[in-house]
C-alpha positions as CSV (number, residue, x, y, z in Angstrom):
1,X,17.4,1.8,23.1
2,X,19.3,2.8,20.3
3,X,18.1,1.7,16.8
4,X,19.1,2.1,13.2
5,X,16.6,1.7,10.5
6,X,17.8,0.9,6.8
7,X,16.0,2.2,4.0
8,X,13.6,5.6,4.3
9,X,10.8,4.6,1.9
10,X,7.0,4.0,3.4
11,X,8.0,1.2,6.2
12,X,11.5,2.7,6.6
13,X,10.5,6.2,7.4
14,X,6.7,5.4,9.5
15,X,8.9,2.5,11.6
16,X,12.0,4.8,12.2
17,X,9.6,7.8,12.9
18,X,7.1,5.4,15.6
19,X,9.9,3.8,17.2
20,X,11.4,7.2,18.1
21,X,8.1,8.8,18.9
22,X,7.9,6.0,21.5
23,X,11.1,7.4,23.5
24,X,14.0,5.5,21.4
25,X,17.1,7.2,19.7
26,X,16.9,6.5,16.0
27,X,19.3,6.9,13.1
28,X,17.6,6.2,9.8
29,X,19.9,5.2,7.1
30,X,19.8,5.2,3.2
31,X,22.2,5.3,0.3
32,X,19.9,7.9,-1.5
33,X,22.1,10.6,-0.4
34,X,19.6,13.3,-2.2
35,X,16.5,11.5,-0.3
36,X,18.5,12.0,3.1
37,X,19.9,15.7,2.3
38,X,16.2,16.3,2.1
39,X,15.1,14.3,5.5
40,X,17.9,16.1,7.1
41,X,15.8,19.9,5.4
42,X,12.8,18.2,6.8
43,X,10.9,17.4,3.7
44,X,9.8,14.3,3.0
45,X,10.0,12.4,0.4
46,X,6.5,10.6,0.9
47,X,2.9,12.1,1.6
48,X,1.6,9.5,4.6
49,X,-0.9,11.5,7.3
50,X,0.2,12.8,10.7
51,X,4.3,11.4,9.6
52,X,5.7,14.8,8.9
53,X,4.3,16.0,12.4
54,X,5.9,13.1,14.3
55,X,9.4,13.1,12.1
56,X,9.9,16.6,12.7
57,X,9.2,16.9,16.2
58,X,11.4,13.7,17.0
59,X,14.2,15.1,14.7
60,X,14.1,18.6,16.8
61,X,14.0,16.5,20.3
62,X,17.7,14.8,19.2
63,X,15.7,11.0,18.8
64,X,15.9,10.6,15.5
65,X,18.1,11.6,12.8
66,X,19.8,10.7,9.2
67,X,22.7,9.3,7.6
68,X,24.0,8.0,4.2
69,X,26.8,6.4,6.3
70,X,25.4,2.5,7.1
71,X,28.4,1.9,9.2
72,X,27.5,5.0,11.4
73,X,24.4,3.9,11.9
74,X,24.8,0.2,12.7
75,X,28.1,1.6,15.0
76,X,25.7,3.2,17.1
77,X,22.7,1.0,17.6
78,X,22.3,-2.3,19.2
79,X,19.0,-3.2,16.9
80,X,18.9,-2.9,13.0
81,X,15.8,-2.8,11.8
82,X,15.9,-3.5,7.5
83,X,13.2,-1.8,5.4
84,X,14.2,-2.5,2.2
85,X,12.2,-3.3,-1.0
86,X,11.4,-6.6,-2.1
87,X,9.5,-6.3,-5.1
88,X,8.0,-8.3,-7.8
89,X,10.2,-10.6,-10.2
90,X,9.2,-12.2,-13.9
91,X,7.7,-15.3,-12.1
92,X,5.9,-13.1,-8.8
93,X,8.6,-13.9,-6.4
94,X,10.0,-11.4,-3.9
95,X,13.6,-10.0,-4.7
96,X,15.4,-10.0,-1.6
97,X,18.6,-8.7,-3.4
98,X,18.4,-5.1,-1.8
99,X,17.6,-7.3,2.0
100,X,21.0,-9.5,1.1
101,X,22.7,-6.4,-0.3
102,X,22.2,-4.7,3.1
103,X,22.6,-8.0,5.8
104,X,26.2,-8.3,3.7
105,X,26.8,-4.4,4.6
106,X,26.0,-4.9,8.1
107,X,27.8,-8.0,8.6
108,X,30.9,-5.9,7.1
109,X,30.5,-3.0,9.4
110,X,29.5,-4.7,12.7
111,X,31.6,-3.8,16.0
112,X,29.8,-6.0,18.6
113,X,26.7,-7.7,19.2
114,X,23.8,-6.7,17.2
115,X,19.9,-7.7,16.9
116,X,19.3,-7.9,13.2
117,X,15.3,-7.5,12.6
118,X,14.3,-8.4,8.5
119,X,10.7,-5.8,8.4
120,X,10.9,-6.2,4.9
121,X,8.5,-8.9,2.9
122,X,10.3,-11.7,2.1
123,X,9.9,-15.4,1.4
124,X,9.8,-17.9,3.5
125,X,13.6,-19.3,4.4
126,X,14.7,-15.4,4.1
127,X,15.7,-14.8,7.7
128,X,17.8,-18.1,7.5
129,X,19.7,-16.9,4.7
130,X,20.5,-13.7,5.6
131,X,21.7,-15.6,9.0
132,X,24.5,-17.8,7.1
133,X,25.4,-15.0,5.0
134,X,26.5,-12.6,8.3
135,X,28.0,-15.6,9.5
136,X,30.3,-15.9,6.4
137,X,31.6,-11.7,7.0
138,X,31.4,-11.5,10.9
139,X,33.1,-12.9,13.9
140,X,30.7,-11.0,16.3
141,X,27.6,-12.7,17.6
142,X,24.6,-11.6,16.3
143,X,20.5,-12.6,16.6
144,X,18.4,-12.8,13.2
145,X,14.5,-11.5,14.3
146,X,11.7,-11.9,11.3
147,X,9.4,-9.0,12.7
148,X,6.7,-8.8,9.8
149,X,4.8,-5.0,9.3
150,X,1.1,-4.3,8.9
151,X,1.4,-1.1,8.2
152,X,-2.0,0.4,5.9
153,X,-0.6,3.0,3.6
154,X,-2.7,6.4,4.5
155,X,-3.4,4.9,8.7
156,X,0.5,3.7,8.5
157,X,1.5,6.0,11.9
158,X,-1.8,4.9,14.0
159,X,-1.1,1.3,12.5
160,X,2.1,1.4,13.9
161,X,1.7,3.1,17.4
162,X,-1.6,1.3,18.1
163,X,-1.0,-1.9,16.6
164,X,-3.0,-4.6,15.6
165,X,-1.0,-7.0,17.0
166,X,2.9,-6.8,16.6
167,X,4.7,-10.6,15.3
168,X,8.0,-11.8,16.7
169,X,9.6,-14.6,14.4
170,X,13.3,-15.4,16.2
171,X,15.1,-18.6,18.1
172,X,15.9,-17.3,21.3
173,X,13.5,-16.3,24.1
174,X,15.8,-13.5,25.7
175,X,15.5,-11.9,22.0
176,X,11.8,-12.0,22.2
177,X,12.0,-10.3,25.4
178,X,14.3,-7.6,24.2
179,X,12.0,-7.0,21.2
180,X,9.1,-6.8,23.6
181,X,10.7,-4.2,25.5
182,X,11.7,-2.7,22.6
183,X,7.6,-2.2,21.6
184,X,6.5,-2.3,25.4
185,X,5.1,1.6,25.1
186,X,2.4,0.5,22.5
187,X,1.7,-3.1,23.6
188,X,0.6,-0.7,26.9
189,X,-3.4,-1.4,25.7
190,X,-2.8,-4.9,25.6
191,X,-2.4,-5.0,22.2
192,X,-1.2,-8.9,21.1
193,X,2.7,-9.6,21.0
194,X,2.7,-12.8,19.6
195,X,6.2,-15.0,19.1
196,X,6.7,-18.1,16.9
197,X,9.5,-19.1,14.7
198,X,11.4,-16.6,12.1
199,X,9.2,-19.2,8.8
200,X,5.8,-18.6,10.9
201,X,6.8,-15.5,11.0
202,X,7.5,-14.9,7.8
203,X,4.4,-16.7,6.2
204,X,2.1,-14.9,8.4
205,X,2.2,-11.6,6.4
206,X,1.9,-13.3,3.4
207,X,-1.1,-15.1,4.8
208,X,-2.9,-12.6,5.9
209,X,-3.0,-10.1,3.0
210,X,-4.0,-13.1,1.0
211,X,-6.8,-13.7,3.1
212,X,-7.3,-9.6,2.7
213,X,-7.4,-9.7,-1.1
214,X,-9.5,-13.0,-1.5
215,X,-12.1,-10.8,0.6
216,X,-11.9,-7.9,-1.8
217,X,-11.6,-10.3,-4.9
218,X,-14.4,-12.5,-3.9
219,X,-17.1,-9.8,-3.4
220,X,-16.4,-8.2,-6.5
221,X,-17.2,-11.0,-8.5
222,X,-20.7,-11.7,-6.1
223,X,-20.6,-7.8,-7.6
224,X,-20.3,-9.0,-11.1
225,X,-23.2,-11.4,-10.5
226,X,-25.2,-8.8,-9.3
227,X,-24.8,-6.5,-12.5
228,X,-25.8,-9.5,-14.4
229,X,-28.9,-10.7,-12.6
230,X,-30.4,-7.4,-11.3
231,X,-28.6,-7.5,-7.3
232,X,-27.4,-4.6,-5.5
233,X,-24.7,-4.9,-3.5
234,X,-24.9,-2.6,-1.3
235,X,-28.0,-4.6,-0.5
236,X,-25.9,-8.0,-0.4
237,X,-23.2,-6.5,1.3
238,X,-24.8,-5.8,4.8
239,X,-26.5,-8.7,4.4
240,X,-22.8,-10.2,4.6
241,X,-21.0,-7.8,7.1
242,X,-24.0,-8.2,9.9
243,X,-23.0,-12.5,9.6
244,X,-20.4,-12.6,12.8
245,X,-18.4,-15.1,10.9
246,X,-18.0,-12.4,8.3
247,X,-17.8,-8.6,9.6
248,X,-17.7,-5.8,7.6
249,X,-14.2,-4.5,7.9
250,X,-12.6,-4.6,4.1
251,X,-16.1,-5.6,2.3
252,X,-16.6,-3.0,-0.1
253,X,-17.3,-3.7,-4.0
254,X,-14.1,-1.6,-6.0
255,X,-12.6,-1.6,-9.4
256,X,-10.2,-4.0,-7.5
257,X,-7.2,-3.4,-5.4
258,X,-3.7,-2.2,-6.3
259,X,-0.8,-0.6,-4.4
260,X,2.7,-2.2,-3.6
261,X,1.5,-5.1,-1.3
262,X,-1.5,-7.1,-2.2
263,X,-0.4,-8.0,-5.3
264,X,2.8,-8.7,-5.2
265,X,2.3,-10.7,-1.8
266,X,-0.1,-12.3,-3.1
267,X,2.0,-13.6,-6.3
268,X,4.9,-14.3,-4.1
269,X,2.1,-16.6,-2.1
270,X,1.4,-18.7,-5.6
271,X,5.0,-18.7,-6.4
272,X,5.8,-20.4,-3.0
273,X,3.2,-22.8,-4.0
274,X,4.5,-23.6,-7.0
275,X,8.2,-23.8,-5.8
276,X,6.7,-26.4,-3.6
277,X,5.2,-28.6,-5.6
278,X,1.4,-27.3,-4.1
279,X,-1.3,-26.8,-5.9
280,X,-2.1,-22.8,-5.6
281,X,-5.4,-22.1,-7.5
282,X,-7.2,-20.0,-5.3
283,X,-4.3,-17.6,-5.1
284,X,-4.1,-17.6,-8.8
285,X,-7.6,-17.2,-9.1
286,X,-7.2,-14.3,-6.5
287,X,-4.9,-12.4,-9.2
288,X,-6.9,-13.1,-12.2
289,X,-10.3,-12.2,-10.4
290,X,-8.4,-9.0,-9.9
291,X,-7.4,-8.5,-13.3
292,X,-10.9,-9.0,-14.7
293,X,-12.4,-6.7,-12.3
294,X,-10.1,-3.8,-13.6
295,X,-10.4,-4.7,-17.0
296,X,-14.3,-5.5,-16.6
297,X,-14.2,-1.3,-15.6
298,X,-12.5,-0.4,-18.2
299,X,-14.4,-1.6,-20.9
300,X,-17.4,-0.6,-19.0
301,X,-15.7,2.9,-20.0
302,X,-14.6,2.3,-23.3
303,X,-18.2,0.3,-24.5
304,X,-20.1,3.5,-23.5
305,X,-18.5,5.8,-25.8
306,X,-17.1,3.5,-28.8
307,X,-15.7,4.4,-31.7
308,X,-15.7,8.2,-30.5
309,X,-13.7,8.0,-27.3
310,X,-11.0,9.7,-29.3
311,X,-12.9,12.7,-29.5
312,X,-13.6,12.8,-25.8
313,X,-12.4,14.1,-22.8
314,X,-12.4,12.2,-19.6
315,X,-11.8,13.3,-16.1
316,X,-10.4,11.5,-13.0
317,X,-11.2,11.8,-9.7
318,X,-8.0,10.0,-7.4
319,X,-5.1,8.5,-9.2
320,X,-3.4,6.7,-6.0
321,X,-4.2,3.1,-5.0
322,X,-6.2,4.4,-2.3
323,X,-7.0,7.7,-0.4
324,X,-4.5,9.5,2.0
325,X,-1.4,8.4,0.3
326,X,0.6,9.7,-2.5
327,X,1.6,6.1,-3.9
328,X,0.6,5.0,-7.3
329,X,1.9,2.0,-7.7
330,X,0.1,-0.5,-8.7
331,X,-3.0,1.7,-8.7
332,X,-5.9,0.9,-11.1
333,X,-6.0,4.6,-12.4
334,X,-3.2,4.0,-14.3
335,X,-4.5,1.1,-16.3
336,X,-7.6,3.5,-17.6
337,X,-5.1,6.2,-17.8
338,X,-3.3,4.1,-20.2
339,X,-6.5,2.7,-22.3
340,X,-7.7,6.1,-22.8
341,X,-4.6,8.2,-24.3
342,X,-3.5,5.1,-26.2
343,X,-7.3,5.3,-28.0
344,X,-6.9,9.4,-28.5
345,X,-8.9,10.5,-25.4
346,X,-8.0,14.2,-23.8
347,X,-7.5,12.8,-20.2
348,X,-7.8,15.3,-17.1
349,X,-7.1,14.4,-13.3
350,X,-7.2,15.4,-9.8
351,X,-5.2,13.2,-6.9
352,X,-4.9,15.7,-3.6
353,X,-1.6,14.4,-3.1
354,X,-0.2,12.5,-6.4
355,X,-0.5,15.4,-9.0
356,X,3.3,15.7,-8.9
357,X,3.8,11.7,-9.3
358,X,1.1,11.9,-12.7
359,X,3.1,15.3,-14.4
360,X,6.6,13.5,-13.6
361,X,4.7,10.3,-15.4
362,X,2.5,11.7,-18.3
363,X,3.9,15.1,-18.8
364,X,1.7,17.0,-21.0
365,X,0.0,14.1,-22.1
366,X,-2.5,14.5,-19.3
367,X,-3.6,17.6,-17.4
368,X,-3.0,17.3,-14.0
369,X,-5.4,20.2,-12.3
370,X,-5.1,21.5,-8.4
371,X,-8.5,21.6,-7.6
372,X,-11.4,18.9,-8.3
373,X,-13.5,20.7,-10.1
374,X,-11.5,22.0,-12.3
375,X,-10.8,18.8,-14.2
376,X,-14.7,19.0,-14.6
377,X,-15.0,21.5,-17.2
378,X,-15.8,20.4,-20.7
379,X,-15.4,16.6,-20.0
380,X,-17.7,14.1,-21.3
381,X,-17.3,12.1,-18.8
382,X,-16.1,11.4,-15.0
383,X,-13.9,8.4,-13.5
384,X,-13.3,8.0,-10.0
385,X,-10.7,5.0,-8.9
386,X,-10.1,6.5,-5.5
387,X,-12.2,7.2,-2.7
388,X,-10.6,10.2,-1.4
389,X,-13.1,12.1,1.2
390,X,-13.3,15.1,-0.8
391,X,-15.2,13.4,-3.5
392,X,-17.7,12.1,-1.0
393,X,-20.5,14.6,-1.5
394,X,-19.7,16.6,-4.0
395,X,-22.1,19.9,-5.5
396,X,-23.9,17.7,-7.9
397,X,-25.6,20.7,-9.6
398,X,-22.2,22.6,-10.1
399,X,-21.0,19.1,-11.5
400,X,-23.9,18.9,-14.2
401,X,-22.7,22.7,-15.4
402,X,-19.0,21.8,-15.9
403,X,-19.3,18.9,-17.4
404,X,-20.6,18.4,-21.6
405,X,-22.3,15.1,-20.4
406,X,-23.5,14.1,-17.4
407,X,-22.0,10.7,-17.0
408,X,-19.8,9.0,-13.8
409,X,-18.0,5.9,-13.4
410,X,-17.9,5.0,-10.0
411,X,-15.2,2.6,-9.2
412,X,-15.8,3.3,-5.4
413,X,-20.2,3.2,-5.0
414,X,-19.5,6.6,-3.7
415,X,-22.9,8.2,-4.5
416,X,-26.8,6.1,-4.1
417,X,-27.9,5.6,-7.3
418,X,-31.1,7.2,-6.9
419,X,-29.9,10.8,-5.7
420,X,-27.4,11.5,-8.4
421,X,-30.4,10.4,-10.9
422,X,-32.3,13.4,-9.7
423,X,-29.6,15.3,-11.0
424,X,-29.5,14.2,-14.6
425,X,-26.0,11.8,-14.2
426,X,-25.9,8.3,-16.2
427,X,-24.2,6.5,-13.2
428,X,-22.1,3.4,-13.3
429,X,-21.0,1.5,-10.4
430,X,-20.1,-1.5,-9.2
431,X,-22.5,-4.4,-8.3
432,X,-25.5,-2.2,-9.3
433,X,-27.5,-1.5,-12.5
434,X,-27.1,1.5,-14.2
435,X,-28.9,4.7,-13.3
């Protein structure tokens, strides 16, 4: 088939990139003209594992390429995918203006029958509006397909080309069976296509990265308990994740979770609620859990070094949300970030793939380094938000020689407590006493 794909951020790029991996032609479109001139060079314009690879090769086959042009690209395609932001408003709901802004453009442009399919995360009722709006520009017929994405920043390719499960929200069963030809080469496993309407549709990603963060919120605070009455979690954990009605996929104790999706999905959840008239607490409590998990870290931080954190110097281990992506948004870093220079710290990180993200956002504020242990040198102390695998098993002894004092705050339980004590470290983690 031949498919356009608006918008080239994270979804944009991994869907456009999968789809033509998978034997389609693709034209990915954008109206960053700088971001495509430097698709079109090959470089991309985000870091997400084994994506370069895939987009180059497809790109040299002739199956996928770019335009600034929307009209090109919806002229030659018979499916639109949009992969457009939606983020956060003053209240936590989704801001479909950029979706809108593009269904008007298409409607505008179209020269026959088209399958419009909204990937974006939007609110409920979305798919129907963008539905009348075409109807109000266009005289051709058209299909409006709510196809939700579960794509895992850092597994986003494998996510998409070995899916989970892949979600069809539209009104007419010959589109459902052109979307399932559409993903037929990774549904090959028997991988679930499942169909509904466009509203199941669109509540189902919402409802199941609320469900996600719940988990994580919910075992952080069993985590604050155990600080408080002498638990480990790591204990209480595999006590949980060997309980078949639990598991122990996403059941790990953090400094809470961050990134573009959880939250924001998660607020746009309430805000449905609330539109509604429903009661929402445990989706507000799901936020504010979050918020006093990553403020409960912080001051963890700032306690242990009172009055004198202005005089010293703090390294960070991982900046991003999470390992194998370059994306800070929303990450948890940045909050300590901000905490320590605005109380006079000297503040020293090391992300394997943000470094260029932190210098374009701190400038000389904050030493961005190129290697780990170079942050290490001098500091009085060491953060890590992000579990990146390099930080995994570190040289412990060549740690203790760097560093002025031998303390860690570890936002990940990366290390056991009783090893890194044999090596002189005051350790702080999550859901465990200090070592």
């Amino acid at each position: 088939m031949r498919v356009a794909v608006v918008g080239t951020g994270y979804v944009g790029l991994v869907v456009g990139t999968g789809l033509a991996e998978i034997g389609h032609f693709v034209t990915c479109a954008d109206s960053d003209e700088q971001r495509i001139e430097q698709l079109l060079q090959g470089k991309l314009p985000i870091y997400e594992p084994g994506l370069e690879e895939l987009l180059l090769r497809n790109a040299e086959e002739g199956r996928l390429s770019f335009t600034a042009h929307l009209a090109e690209a919806v002229e030659n395609s018979s499916v639109i995918f949009i992969c457009v932001g939606t983020p956060s408003g003053e209240e936590g709901e989704a801001d479909v203006s950029a979706v809108m802004d593009v269904a008007r453009a298409i409607g505008a442009c179209m020269t026959g029958y088209r399958v419009i399919v909204i990937k974006s995360t939007c609110p409920v009722g979305t798919s129907d509006r963008v539905e009348e709006l075409m109807k109000q520009l266009t005289s051709h017929p058209f299909d409006v397909v709510c196809n939700p994405e579960f794509l895992r920043e850092g597994a986003a390719v494998d996510d998409f080309l070995r899916p989970d499960r892949v979600i069809i929200g539209c009104e007419d069963v010959r589109v459902e069976e052109l979307m399932k030809e559409l993903y037929r080469p990774v549904l090959r496993t028997g991988n679930p296509f499942l169909t509904m309407s466009r509203r199941s549709a669109e509540l189902a990603k919402y409802a199941c990265n609320a469900l996600l963060a719940a988990r994580i919120a919910l075992l952080n605070e069993i985590a604050c308990l155990c600080e408080e009455y002498g638990g480990d979690i790591s204990a209480i954990r595999e006590a949980a994740a060997t309980d078949r009605r639990i598991g122990p996929q996403y059941l790990h104790p953090s400094l809470g979770f961050g990134g573009s999706c959880l939250p924001k999905d998660v607020a746009a959840c309430a805000k449905l609620a609330r539109d509604a008239g429903l009661a929402s607490g445990i989706l507000e409590s799901i936020l504010e859990a979050n918020q006093r998990q990553q403020e409960r870290f912080l001051q963890r931080i700032l306690g242990y070094y009172g009055e004198k954190i202005g005089e010293k110097t703090l390294a960070l281990w991982g900046v991003t949300f999470k390992a194998r992506t370059d994306d800070v948004r929303g990450a948890p870093a940045l909050r300590i970030i901000d905490a320590l220079l605005e109380r006079g710290a000297t503040v020293r990180v090391y992300d394997p793939a943000a470094g260029d993200k932190i210098r374009s956002m701190y400038g000389a504020r904050v030493l961005v380094a190129s290697k780990c242990y170079e942050v290490l040198e001098g500091a009085d102390g060491l953060i890590i938000p992000t579990e990146w695998r390099e930080f995994q098993s570190p040289d412990y002894e060549r740690m203790g020689q760097l560093m002025r004092e031998r303390v860690i705050f570890d936002g990940r339980n990366l290390y056991s407590p009783r090893n890194i004590a044999t090596y002189g470290f005051k350790y702080f983690s999550i859901g465990r006493a200090p070592i």
